[in-house]
C-alpha positions as CSV (number, residue, x, y, z in Angstrom):
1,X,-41.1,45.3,53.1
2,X,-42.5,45.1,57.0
3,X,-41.4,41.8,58.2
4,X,-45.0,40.6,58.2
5,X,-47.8,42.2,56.5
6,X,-51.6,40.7,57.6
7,X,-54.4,41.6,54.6
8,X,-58.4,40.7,55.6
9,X,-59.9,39.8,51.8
10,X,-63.8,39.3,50.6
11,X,-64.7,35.5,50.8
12,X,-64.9,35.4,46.6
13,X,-63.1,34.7,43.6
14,X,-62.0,37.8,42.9
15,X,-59.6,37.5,46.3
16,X,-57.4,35.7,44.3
17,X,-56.2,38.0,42.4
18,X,-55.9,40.7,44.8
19,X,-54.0,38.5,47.1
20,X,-51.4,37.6,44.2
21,X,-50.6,41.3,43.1
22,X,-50.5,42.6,46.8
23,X,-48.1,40.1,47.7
24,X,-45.9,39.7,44.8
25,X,-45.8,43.6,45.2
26,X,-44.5,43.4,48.8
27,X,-42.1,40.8,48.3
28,X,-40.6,41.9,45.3
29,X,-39.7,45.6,46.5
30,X,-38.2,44.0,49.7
31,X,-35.9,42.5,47.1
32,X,-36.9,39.1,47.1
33,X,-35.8,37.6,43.4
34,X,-38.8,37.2,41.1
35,X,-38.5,33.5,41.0
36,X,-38.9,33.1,45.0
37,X,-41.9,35.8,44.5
38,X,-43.7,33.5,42.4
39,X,-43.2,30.2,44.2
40,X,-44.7,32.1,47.2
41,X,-47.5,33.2,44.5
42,X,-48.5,30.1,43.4
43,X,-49.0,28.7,47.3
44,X,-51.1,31.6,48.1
45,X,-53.0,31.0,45.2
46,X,-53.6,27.5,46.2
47,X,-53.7,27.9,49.9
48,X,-56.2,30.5,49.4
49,X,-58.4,28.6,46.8
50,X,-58.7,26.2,48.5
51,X,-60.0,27.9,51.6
52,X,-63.0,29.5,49.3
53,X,-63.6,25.7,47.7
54,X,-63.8,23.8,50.9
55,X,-64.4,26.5,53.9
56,X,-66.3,28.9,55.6
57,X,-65.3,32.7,55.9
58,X,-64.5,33.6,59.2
59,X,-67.3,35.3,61.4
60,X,-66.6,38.7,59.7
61,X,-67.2,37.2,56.4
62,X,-63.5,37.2,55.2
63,X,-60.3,35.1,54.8
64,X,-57.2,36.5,56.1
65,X,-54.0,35.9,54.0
66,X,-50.5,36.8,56.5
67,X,-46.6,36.3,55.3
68,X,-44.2,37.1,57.3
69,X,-40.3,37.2,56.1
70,X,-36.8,36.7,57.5
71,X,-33.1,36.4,56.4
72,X,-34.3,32.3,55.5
73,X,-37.7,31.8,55.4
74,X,-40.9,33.3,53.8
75,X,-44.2,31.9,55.8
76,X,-47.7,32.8,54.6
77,X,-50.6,31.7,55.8
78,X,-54.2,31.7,54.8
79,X,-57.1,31.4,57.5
80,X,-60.8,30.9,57.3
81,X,-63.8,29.4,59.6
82,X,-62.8,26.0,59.2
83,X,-64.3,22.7,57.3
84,X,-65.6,19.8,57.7
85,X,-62.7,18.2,56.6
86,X,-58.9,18.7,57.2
87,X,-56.7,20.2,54.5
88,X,-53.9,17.5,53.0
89,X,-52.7,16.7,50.2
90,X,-54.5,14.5,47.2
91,X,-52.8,12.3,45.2
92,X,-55.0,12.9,42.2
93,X,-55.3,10.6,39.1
94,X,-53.8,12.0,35.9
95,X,-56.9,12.2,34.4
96,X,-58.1,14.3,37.5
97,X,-59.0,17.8,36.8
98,X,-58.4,18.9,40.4
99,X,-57.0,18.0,43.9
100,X,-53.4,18.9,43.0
101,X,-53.1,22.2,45.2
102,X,-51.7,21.2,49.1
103,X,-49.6,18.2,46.5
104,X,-48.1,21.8,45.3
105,X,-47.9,23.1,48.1
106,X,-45.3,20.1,49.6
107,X,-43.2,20.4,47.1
108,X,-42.8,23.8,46.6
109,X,-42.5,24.5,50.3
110,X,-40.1,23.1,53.1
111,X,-43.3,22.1,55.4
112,X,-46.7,23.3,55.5
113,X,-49.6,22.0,57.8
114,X,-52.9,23.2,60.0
115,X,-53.4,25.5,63.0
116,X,-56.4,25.5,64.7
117,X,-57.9,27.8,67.3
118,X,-61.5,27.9,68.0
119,X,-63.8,28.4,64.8
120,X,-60.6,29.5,63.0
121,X,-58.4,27.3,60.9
122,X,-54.8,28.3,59.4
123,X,-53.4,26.5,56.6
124,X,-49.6,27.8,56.5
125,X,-46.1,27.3,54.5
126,X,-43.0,27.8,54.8
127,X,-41.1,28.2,51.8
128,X,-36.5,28.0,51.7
129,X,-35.4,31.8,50.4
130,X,-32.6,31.4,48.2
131,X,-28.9,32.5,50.0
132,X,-27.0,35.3,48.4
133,X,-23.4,33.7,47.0
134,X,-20.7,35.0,44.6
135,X,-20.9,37.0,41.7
136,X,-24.6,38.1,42.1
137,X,-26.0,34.5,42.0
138,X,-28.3,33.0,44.5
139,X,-28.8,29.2,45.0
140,X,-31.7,27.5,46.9
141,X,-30.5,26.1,50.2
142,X,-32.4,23.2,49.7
143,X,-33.9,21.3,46.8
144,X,-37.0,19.5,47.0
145,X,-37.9,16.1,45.2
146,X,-41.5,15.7,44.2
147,X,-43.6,13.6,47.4
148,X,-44.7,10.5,45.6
């Protein structure tokens, strides 16, 4: 894999989906183990629907969905034209049938949080790759509790 790969989707649904199988693609013939690949699934999948729930497409009518990967760390990033409100985290009710996303988001990555730069907004993660140790295992180098 490039260290950093930038893909401009349609502002619909149907993104998604594209965005998973391209990036799970990408990650897993640089290697990447398929457990890491899905963590960094699942945040795109959130970080991106939640762009098309509560934001505008950029000016060109798109969202644009970058990762870019080194020996430690996997950062992706989805941006869009912004909101009316800032992206954070909920703390839904259990009976909730939504607003757990960004609450995913913490705990599956090391940090997260907002750029902004004129009309365009960046919600970004940063997610632990695990470190190579003996006898073909890997181990995280870091564990995360659950944010209460």
């Amino acid at each position: 894999m490039s260290p950093s790969s930038v893909v401009m989707l349609p502002y619909a649904l149907a993104s998604v989906a594209t965005a998973r199988r391209r990036l799970s693609s990408d990650l897993l013939a640089s290697g990447l183990i398929s457990a890491t690949v899905d963590d960094a699934v699942l945040v795109v999948s959130e970080l991106l629907s939640n762009a098309l729930r509560h934001a505008h497409p950029l000016p060109s009518g798109q969202l644009r969905l970058a990762w870019t990967c080194s020996e430690e760390r996997l950062e992706v990033a989805v941006s869009d034209g912004g909101a009316t409100t800032e992206p954070r985290a909920g703390r839904p009710t259990l009976s909730s049938l939504g607003g757990r996303g960004l609450g995913i988001v913490e705990y599956l990555a090391e940090r997260w949080g907002v750029r902004h730069d004129g009309e365009t907004t960046t919600v970004w993660a940063i997610l632990v790759l695990p470190q190579p140790v003996r006898n073909g295992q890997t181990r995280k180098a870091e564990i995360h509790a659950l944010r209460g």
